[in-house]
C-alpha positions as a Markdown table, in Angstrom:
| # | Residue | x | y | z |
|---|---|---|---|---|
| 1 | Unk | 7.8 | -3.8 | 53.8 |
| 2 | Unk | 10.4 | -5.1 | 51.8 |
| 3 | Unk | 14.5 | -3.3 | 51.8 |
| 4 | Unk | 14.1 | -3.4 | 48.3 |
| 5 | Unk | 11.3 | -1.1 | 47.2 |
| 6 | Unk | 9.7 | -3.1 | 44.1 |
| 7 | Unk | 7.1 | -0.3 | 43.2 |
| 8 | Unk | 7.3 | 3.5 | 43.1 |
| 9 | Unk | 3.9 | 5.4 | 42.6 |
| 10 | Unk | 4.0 | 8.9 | 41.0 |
| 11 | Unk | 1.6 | 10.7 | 42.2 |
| 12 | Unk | 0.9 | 14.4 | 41.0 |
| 13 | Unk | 2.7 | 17.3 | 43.8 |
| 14 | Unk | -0.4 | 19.4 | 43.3 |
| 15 | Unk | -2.8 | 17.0 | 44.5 |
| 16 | Unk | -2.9 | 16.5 | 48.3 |
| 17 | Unk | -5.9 | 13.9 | 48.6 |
| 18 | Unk | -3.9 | 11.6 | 45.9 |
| 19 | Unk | -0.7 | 12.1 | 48.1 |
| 20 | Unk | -2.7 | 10.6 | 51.1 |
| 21 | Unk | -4.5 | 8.2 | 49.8 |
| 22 | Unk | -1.4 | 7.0 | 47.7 |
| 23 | Unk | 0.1 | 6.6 | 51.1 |
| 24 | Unk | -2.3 | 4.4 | 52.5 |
| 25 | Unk | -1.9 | 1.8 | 49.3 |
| 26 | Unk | 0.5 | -0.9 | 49.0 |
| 27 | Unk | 2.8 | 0.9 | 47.0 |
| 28 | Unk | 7.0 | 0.4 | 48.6 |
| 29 | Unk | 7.6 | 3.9 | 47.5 |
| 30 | Unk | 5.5 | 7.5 | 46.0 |
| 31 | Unk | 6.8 | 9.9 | 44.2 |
| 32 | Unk | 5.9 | 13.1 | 44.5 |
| 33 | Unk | 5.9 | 15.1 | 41.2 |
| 34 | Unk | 6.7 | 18.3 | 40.7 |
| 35 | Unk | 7.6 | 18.0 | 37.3 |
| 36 | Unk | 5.9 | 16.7 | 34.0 |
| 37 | Unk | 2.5 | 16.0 | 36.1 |
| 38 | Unk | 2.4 | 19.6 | 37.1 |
| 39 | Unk | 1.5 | 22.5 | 34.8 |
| 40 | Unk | 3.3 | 25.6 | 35.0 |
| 41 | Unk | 1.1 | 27.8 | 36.7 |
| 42 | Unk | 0.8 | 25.3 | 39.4 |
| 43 | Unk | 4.4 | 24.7 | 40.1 |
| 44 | Unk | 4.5 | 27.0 | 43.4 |
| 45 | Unk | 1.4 | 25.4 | 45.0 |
| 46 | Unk | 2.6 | 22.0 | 44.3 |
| 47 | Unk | 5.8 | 22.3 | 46.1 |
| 48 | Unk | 3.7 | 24.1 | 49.1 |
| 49 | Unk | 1.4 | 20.8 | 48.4 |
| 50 | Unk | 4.5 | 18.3 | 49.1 |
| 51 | Unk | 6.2 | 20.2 | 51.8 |
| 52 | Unk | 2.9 | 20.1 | 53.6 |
| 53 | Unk | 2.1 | 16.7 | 53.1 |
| 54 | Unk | 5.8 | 15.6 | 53.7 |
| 55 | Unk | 6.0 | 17.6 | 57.0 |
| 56 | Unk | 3.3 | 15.2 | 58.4 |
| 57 | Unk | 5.0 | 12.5 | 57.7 |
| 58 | Unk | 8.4 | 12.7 | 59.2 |
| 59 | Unk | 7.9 | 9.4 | 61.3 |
| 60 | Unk | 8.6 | 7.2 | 58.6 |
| 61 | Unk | 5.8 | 5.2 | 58.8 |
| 62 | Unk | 4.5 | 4.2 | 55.6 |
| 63 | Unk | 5.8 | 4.0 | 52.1 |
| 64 | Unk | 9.5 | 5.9 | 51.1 |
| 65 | Unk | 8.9 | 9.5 | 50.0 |
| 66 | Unk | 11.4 | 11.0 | 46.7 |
| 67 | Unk | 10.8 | 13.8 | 45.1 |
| 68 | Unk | 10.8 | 14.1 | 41.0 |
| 69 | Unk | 12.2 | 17.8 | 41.2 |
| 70 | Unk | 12.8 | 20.2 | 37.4 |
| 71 | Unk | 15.7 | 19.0 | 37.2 |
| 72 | Unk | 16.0 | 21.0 | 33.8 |
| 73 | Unk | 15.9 | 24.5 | 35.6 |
| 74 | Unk | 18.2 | 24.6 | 37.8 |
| 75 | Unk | 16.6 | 28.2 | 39.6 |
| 76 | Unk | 13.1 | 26.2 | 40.3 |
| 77 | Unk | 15.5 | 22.8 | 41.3 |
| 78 | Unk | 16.8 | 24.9 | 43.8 |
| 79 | Unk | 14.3 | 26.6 | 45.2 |
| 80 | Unk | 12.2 | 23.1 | 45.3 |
| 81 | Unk | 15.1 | 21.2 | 46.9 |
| 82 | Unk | 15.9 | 23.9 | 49.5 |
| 83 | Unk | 12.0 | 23.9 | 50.6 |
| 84 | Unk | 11.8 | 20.3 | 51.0 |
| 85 | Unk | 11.5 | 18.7 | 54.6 |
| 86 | Unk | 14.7 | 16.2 | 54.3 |
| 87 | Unk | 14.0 | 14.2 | 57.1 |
| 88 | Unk | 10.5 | 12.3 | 55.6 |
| 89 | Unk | 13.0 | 12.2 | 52.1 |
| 90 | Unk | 14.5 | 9.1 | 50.9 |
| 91 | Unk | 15.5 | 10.3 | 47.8 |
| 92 | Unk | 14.9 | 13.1 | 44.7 |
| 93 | Unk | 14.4 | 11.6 | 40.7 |
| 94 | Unk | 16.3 | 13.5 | 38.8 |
| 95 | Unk | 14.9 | 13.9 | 35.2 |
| 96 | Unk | 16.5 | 13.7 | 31.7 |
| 97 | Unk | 19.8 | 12.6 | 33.4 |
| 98 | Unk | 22.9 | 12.2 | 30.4 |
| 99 | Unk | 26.1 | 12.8 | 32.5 |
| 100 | Unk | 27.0 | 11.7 | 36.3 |
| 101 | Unk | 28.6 | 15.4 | 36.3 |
| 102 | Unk | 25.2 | 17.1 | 36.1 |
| 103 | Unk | 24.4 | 15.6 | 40.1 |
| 104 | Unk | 27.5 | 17.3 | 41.6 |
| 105 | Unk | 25.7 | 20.6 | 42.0 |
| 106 | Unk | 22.4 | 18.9 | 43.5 |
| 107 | Unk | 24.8 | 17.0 | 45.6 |
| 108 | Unk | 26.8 | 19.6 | 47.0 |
| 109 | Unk | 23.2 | 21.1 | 48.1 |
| 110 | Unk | 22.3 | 17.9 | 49.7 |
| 111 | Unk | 25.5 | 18.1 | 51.5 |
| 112 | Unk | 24.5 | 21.6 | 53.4 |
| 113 | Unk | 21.1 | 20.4 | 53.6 |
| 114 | Unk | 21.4 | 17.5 | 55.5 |
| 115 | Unk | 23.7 | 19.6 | 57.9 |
| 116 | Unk | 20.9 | 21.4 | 58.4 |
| 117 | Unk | 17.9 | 19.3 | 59.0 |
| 118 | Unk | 20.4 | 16.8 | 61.1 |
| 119 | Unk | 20.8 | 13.9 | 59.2 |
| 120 | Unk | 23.8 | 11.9 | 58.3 |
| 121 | Unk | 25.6 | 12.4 | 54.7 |
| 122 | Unk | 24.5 | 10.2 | 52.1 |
| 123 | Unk | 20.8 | 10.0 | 53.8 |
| 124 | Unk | 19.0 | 11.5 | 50.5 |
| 125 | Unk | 19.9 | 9.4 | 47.5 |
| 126 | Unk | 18.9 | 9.7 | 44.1 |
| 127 | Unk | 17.1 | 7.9 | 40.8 |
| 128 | Unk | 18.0 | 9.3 | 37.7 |
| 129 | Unk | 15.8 | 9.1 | 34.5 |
| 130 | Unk | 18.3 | 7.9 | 31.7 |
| 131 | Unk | 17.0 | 7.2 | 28.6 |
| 132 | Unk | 14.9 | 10.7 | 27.7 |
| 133 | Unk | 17.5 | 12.3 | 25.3 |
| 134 | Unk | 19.7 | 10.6 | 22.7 |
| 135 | Unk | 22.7 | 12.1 | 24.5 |
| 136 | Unk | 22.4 | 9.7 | 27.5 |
| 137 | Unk | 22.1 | 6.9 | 25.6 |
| 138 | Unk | 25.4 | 8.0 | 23.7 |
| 139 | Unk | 27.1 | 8.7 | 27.2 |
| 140 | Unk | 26.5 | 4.6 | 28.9 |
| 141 | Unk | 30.1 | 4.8 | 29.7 |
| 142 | Unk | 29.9 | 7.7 | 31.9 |
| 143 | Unk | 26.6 | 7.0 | 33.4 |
| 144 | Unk | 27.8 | 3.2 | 34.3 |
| 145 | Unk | 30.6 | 5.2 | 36.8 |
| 146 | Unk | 27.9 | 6.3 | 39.1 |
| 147 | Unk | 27.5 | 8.8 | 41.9 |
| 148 | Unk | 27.6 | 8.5 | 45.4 |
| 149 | Unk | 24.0 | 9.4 | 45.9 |
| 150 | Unk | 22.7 | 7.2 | 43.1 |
| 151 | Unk | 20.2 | 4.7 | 44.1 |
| 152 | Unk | 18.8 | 3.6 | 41.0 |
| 153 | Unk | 18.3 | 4.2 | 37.8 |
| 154 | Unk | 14.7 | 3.9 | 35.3 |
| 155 | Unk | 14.2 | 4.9 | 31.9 |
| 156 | Unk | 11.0 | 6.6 | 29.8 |
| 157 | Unk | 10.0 | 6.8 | 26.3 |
| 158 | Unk | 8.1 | 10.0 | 25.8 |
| 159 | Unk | 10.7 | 12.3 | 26.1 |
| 160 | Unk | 13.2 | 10.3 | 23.6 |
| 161 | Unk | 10.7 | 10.1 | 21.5 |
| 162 | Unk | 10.4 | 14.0 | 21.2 |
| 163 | Unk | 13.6 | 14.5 | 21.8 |
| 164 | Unk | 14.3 | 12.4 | 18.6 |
| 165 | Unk | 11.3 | 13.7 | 16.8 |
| 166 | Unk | 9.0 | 10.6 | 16.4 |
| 167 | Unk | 5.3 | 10.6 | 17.5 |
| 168 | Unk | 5.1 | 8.8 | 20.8 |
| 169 | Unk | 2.9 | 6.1 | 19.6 |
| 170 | Unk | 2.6 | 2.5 | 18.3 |
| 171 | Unk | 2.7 | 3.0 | 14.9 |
| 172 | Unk | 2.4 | 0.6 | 12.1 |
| 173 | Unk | 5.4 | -1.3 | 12.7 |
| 174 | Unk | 7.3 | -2.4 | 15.4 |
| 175 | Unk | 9.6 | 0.7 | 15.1 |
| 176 | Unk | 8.4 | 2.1 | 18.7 |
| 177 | Unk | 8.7 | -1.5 | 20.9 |
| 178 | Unk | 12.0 | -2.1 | 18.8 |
| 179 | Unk | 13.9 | 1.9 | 20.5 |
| 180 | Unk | 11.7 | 1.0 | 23.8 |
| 181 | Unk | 13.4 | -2.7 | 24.0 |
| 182 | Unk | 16.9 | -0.6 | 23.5 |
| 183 | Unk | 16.3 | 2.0 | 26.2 |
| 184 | Unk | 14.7 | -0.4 | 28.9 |
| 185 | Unk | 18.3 | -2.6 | 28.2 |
| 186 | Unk | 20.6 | 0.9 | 28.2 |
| 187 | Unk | 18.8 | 1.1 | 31.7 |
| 188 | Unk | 19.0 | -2.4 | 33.1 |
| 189 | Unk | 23.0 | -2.6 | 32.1 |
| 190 | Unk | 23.7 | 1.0 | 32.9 |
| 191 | Unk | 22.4 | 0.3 | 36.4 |
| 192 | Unk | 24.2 | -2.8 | 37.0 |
| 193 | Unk | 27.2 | -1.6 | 35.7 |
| 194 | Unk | 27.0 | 1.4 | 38.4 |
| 195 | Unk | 26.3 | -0.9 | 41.0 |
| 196 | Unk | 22.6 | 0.1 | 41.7 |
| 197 | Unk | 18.8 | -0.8 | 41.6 |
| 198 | Unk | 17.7 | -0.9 | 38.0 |
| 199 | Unk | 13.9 | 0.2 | 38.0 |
| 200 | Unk | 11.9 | -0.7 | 34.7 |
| 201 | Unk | 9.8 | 2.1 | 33.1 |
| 202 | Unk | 6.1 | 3.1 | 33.8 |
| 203 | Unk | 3.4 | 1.3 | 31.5 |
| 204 | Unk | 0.7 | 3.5 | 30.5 |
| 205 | Unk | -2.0 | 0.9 | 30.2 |
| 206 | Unk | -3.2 | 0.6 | 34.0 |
| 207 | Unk | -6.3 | -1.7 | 32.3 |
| 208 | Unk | -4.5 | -4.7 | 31.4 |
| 209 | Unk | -3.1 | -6.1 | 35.2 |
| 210 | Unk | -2.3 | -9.3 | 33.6 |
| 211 | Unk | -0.5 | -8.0 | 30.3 |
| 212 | Unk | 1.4 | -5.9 | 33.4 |
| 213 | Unk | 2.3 | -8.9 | 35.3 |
| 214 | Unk | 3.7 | -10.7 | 32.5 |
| 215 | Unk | 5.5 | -7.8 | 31.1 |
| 216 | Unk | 6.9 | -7.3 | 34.3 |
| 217 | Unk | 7.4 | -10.8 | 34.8 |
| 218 | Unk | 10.2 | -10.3 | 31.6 |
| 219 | Unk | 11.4 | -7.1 | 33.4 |
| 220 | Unk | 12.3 | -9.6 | 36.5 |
| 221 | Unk | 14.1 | -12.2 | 34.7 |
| 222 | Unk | 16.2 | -9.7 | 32.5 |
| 223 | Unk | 17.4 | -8.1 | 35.9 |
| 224 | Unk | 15.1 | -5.2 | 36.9 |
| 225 | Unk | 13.9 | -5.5 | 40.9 |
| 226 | Unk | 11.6 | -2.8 | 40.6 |
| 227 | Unk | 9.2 | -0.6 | 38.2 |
| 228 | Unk | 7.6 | 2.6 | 38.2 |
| 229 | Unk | 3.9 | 3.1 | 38.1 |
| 230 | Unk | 1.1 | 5.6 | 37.1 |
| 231 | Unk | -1.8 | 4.3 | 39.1 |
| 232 | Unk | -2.5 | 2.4 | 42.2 |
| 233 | Unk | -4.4 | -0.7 | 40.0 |
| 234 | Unk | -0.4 | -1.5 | 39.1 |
| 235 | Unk | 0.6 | -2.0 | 41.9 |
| 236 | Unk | -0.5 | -5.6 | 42.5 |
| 237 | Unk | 0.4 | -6.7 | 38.9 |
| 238 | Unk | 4.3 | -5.1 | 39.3 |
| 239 | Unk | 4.0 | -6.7 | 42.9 |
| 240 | Unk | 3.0 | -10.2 | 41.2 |
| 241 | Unk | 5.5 | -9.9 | 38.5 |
| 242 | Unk | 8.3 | -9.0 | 40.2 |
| 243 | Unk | 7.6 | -11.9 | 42.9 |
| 244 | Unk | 10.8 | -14.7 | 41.9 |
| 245 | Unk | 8.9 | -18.0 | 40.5 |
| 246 | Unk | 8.6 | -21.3 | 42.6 |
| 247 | Unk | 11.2 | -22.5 | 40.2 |
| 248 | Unk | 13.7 | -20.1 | 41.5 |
| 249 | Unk | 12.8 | -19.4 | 44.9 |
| 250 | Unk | 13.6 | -23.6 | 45.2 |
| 251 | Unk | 16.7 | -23.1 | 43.4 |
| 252 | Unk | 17.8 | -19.9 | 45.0 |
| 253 | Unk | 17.0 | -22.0 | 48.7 |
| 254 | Unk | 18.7 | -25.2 | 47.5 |
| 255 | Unk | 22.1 | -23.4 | 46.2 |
| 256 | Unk | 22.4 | -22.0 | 49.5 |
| 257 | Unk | 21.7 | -25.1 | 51.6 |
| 258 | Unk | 24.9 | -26.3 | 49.6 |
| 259 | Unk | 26.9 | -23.6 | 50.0 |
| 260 | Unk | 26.4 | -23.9 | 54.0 |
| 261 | Unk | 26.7 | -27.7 | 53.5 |
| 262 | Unk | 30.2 | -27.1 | 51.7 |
| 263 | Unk | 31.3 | -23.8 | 53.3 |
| 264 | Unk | 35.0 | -24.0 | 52.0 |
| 265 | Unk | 34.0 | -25.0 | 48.4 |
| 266 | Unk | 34.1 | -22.0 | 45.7 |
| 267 | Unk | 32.1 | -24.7 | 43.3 |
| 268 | Unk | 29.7 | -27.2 | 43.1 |
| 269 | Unk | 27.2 | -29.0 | 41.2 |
| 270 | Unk | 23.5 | -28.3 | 41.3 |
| 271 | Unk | 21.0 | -30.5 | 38.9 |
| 272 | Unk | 23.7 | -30.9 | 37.0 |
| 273 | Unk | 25.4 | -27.4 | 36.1 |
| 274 | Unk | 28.0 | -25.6 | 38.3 |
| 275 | Unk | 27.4 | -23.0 | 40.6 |
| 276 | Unk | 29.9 | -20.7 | 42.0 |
| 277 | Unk | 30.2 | -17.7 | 43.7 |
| 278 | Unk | 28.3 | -15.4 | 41.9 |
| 279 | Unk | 25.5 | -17.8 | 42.0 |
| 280 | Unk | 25.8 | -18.1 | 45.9 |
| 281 | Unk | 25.1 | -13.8 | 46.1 |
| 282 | Unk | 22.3 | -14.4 | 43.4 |
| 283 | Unk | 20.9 | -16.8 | 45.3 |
| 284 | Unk | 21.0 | -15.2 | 48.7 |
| 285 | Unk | 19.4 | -11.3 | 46.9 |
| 286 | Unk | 16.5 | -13.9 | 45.2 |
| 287 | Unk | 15.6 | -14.9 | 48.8 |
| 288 | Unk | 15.8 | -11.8 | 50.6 |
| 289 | Unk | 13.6 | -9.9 | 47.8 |
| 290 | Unk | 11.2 | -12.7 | 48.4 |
| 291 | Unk | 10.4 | -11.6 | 51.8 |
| 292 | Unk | 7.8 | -9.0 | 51.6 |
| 293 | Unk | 4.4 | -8.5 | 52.9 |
């Protein structure tokens, strides 16, 4: 598997034979949902659901395990996070996320947690969802600070659209890709200005594989290096998408065969345009996102 998850699966926290056969498919990561997937009445025998399931899988073989907790009540967040088995965690999703300050409380728990189960500080990071209220999308500043635990950010379009009262469909215009375009590039820059992995939205269509791919294919040369999916049949397509080009894998392998060539150089020319520094660190993340499976 690759050190940089490219896909993360949601699958449903009350449904133990998806979790397990989730974890047999080529998905880098699931993500075990105890939130909008869930209905209310089912709440408590999902989170039995995942703490059984993740207490079988403590070994770490397999895909990386988070947890999409309610992260709008914080009683149930509690409760949830305090039942989970931390050691077969990577990390929590933390919905509807519009200030950095709103992860001390769940970090401070994480803290005493990981005391608890044995594990170092830091070991359970977290993805927040930025983009489902018009409030986050106000607050980039803030966001773009980060956290400690932050792994990544991702954005979603169903909850800004009720949250700014529009019907979450296509429409007659281009009215609904015009706000989507604006929240996907609030979450790319957002990430990148907070130093972590910026992780493009789910697509509802899991029908289309090649629509996906190129989509995705956009998503990678924007700046995403991962996406979210609904559905095992995306996986493949986000894989696909996400894969660099031969066009940049050469480019990528040929900047760095200069820099080794020229090792006290800070510039040089390739195919006639400069490369520097930056370049060099591009080049050397292209490469090492290529090696997967």
């Amino acid at each position: 598997m690759s050190t940089w998850p490219r896909s993360y699966l949601f699958v449903p926290g009350d449904a133990p034979e998806k979790m397990a056969k989730a974890a047999a498919g080529l998905a880098d990561a699931l993500i075990l949902d105890l939130e909008d997937s869930v209905a209310p009445a089912r709440k408590d025998a999902a989170l039995a659901a995942v703490c059984a399931f993740l207490s079988a899988r403590v070994d770490g073989v397999g895909p990386r395990f988070y947890v999409r907790l309610n992260g709008t009540d914080p009683e149930r967040a509690l409760k949830e996070l305090t039942a989970l088995p931390l050691r077969a965690v990577r990390g929590l999703v933390w919905p509807k996320l519009s200030a950095v300050r709103q992860l001390d409380p769940v970090a401070y728990g994480l803290d005493a947690l990981e005391a608890r189960d044995g594990l170092p500080k830091g070991a359970v990071g977290i993805i927040g969802i930025v983009t489902e209220t018009a409030a986050a999308l106000l607050n980039g500043a803030d966001l773009g600070r980060g956290h400690s635990r932050l792994q990544g950010y991702t954005w979603g379009m169903e909850d800004l659209s009720a949250d700014i009262g529009r019907a979450p469909l296509p429409g007659a215009t281009d009215a609904g890709a015009a706000l989507a375009e604006q929240a996907r590039l609030f979450c790319l820059l957002t990430a990148r200005a907070a130093g972590i992995a910026a992780i493009d939205a789910v697509d509802p269509d899991f029908r289309t594989p090649d629509r996906l791919a190129a989509d995705t294919a956009r998503a990678r040369e924007l700046g995403f290096t991962a996406r979210m999916a609904i559905h095992p049949a995306q996986i493949t397509p986000i894989h696909q998408g996400l894969a660099p080009d031969a066009v940049t894998l050469d480019w990528a392998r040929r900047v760095l065969e200069l820099a080794a060539a020229h090792p006290g150089a800070s510039a040089f020319q390739l195919d006639g345009r400069m490369v520097d520094r930056p370049h060099i660190r591009t080049a050397a993340l292209i490469l090492e996102r290529s090696r997967v499976p």
